[in-house]
C-alpha distance (Angstrom), angle and dihedral (degrees) to the residues before:
residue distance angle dihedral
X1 . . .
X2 3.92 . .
X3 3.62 126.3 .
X4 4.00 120.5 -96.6
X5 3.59 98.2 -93.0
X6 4.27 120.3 -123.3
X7 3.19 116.8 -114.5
X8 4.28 84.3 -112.1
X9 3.81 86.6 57.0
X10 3.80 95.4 47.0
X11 3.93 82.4 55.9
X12 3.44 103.0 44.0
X13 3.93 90.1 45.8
X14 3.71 83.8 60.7
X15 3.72 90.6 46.2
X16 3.72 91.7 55.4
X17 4.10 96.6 43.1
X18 3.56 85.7 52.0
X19 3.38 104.5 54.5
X20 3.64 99.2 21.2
X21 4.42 79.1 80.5
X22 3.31 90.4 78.8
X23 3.68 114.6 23.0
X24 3.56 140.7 44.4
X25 4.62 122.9 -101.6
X26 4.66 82.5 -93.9
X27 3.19 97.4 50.7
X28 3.68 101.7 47.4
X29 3.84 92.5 40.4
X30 3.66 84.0 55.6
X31 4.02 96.7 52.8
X32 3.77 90.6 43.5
X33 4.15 84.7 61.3
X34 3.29 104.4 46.7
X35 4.51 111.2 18.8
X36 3.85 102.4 98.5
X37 3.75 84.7 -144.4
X38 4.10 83.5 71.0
X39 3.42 97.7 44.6
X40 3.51 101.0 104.3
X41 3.74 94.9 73.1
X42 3.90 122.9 61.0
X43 3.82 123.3 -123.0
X44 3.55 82.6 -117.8
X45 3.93 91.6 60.0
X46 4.05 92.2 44.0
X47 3.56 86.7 53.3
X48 3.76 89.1 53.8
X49 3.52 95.3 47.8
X50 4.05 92.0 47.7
X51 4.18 89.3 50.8
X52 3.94 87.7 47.8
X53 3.82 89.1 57.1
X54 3.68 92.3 50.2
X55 3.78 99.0 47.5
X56 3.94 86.8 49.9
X57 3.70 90.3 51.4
X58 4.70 91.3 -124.9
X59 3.92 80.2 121.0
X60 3.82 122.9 60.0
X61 3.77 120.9 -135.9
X62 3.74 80.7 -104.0
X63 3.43 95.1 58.8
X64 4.05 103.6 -107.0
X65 3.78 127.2 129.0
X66 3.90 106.0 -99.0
X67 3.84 85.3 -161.9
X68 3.94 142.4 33.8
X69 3.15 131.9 -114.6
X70 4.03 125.6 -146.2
X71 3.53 120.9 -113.9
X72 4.13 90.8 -125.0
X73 4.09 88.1 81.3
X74 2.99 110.3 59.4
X75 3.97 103.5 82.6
X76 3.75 85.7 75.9
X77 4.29 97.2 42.6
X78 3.94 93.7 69.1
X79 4.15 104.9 36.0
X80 3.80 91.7 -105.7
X81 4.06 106.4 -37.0
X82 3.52 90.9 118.4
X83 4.20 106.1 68.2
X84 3.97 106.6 -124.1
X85 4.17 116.5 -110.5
X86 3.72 114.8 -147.8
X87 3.72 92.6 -174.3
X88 3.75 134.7 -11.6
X89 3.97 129.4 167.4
X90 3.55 89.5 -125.4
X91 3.71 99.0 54.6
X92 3.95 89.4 43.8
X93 3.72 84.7 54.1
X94 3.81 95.8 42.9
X95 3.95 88.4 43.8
X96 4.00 86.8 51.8
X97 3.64 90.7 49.7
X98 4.01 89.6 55.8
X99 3.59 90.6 52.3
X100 4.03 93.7 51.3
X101 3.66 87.6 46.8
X102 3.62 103.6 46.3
X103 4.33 84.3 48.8
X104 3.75 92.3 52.7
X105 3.87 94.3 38.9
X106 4.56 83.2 54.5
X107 3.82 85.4 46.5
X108 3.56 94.6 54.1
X109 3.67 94.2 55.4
X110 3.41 103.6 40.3
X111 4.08 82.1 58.2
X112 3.31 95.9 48.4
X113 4.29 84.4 48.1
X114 3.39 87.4 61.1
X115 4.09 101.2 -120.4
X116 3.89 97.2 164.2
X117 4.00 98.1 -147.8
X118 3.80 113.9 51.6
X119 4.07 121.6 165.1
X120 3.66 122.1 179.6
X121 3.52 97.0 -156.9
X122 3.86 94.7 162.9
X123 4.13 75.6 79.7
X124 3.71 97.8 65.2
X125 3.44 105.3 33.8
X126 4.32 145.4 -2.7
X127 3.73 82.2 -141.4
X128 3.98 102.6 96.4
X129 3.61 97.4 58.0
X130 3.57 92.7 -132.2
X131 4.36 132.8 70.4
X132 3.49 111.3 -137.7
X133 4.01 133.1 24.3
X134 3.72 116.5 -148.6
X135 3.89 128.9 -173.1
X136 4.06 139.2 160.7
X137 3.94 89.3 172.4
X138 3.95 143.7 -12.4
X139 3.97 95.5 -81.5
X140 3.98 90.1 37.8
X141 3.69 104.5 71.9
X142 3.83 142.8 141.6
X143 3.63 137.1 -159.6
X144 4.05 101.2 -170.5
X145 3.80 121.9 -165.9
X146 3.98 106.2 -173.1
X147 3.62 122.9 -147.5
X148 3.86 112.5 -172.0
X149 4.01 135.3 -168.1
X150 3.25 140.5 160.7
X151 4.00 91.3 -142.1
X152 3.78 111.3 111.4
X153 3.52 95.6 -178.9
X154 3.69 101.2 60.2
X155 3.86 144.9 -5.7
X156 3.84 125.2 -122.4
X157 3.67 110.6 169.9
X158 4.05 130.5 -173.8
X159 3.73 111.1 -138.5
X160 4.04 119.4 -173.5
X161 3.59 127.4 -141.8
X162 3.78 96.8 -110.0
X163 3.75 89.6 52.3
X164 3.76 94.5 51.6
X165 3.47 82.4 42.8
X166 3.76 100.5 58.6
X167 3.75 82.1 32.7
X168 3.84 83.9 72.7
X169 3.66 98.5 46.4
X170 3.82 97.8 40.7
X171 3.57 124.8 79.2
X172 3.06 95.6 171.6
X173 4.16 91.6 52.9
X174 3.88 118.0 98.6
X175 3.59 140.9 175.0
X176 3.88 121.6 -120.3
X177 4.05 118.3 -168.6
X178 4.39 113.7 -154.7
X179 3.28 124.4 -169.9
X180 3.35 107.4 -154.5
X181 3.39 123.5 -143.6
X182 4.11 146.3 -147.3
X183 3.91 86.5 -94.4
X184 3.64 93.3 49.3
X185 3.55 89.0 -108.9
X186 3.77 132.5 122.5
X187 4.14 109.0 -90.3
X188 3.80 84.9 -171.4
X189 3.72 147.4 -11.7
X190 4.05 127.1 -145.9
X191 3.35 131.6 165.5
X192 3.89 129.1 -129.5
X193 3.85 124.5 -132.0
X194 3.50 118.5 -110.7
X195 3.31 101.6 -149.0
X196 4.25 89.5 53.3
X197 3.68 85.5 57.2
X198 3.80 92.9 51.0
X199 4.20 85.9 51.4
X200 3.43 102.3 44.5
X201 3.95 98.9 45.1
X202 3.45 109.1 106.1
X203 4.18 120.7 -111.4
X204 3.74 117.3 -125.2
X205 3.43 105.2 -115.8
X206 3.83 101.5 -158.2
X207 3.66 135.5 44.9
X208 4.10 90.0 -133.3
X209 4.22 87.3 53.0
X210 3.31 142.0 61.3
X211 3.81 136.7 177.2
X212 4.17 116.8 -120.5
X213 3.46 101.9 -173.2
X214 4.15 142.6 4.2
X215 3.80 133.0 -152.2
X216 3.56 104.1 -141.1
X217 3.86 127.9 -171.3
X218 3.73 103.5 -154.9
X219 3.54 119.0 -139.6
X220 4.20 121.4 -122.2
X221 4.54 87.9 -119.8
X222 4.23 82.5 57.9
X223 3.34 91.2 52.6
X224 4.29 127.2 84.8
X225 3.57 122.4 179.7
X226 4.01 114.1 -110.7
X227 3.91 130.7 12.9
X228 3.82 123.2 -70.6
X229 3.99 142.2 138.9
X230 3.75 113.2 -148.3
X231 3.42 100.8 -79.6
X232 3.90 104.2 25.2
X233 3.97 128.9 58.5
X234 4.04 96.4 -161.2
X235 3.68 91.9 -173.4
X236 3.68 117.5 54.8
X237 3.92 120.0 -143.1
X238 3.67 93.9 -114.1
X239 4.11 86.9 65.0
X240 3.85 102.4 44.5
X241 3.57 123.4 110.4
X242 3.68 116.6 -110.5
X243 3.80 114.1 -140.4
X244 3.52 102.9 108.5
X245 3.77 105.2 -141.1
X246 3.63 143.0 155.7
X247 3.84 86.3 36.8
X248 3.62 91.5 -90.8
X249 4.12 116.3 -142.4
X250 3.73 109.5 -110.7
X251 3.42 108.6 -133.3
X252 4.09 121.7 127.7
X253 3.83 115.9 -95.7
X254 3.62 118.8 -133.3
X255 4.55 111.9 -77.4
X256 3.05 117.1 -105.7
């Protein structure tokens, strides 16, 4: 399992995934020396960043991206070059396109897992507070809110109150992070602890306000590799994606 990348290597990664779209391992090792824009890294921290990509398997032995990154981070890749966007149509549309894609990439492998009852409720309504239903019996049941990026280097997620809220009323509700990738398929699949999202929501601090919804950047320990409730692992290890990002916690899922 990779290291817990720096915060240098996190930025250089994004560095190289950037620029690797357009130009060939050389030439970008060659702008990262010698643009002023790139100074603030070392070449011994690009070189770091570029080695972290390969062991994680979001650079090809060839030296292309083998996933995509969105748009919305970049403002923190190159120390302020690129101008930050609180809000643009296009990025709400490209964020909403994530989202769809990350749900249909989940649906495709829990069909291809075999789960015999699958619901994509997220389709008829915002109203549950969670995407996708998933059952193989009455005590073997899943609630699944999906949470998509394109980000392989970390995971910020945006939780609503009335998911946290059925959160906290569901046991049977969980939390399933995609990364999407290139293909539009899921480059990996982790799951986020419940009870981290129960510590790190914020508390309303008033009786005359309330928060609606968080942006959470969850943590590598909150994190386990593949999708499971506490008595059900819905996607068997023989179906997960491989690249091993986010620096996923190692403890053992639940058996199937």
């Amino acid at each position: 399992m990779p290291s817990l990348a720096t915060e240098s290597t996190r930025r250089a990664a994004l560095r190289w995934l950037r620029e690797l779209r357009v130009a060939g391992v050389p030439r970008v090792r060659v702008l990262f020396a010698n643009h002023p824009g790139y100074a603030d890294l070392t070449p011994t921290q690009y070189a770091e960043g570029f080695l972290w990509l390969r062991r994680t398997g979001m650079v090809t032995a060839a030296g292309r991206p083998a996933v995509e990154v969105g748009e919305d981070v970049w403002g923190d890749a190159t120390a302020g070059a690129v101008p930050q966007v609180l809000w643009s149509q296009a990025a709400d549309d490209a964020k909403r396109a994530v989202g769809a894609a990350g749900e249909q990439a989940l649906l495709r492998l829990l069909q291809q897992s075999g789960v015999p009852h699958i619901r994509h409720v997220a389709a008829e309504s915002d109203a549950y507070g969670y995407d996708i239903e998933a059952a193989r019996s009455g005590a073997e049941c899943a609630h699944i809110e999906v949470k998509a990026t394109t980000d392989p280097t970390r995971l910020v997620v945006h939780l609503t109150r009335h998911e946290y809220e059925v959160m906290a009323a569901d046991p049977d509700w969980c939390l399933a992070a995609v990364l999407v990738g290139s293909d539009g398929n899921a480059a990996s699949v982790a799951t986020v602890d419940r009870g981290w999202l129960h510590s790190a929501v914020p508390a309303d601090q008033a009786s005359g306000g309330r928060w609606e919804s968080v942006r959470l950047t969850v943590p590598a320990p909150a994190l386990t590799p593949g999708l499971a409730t506490e008595t059900w692992m819905l996607l068997p290890q023989a179906l997960l994606p491989s690249a091993p990002v986010w620096t996923f916690h190692t403890s053992t899922l639940a058996s199937v």
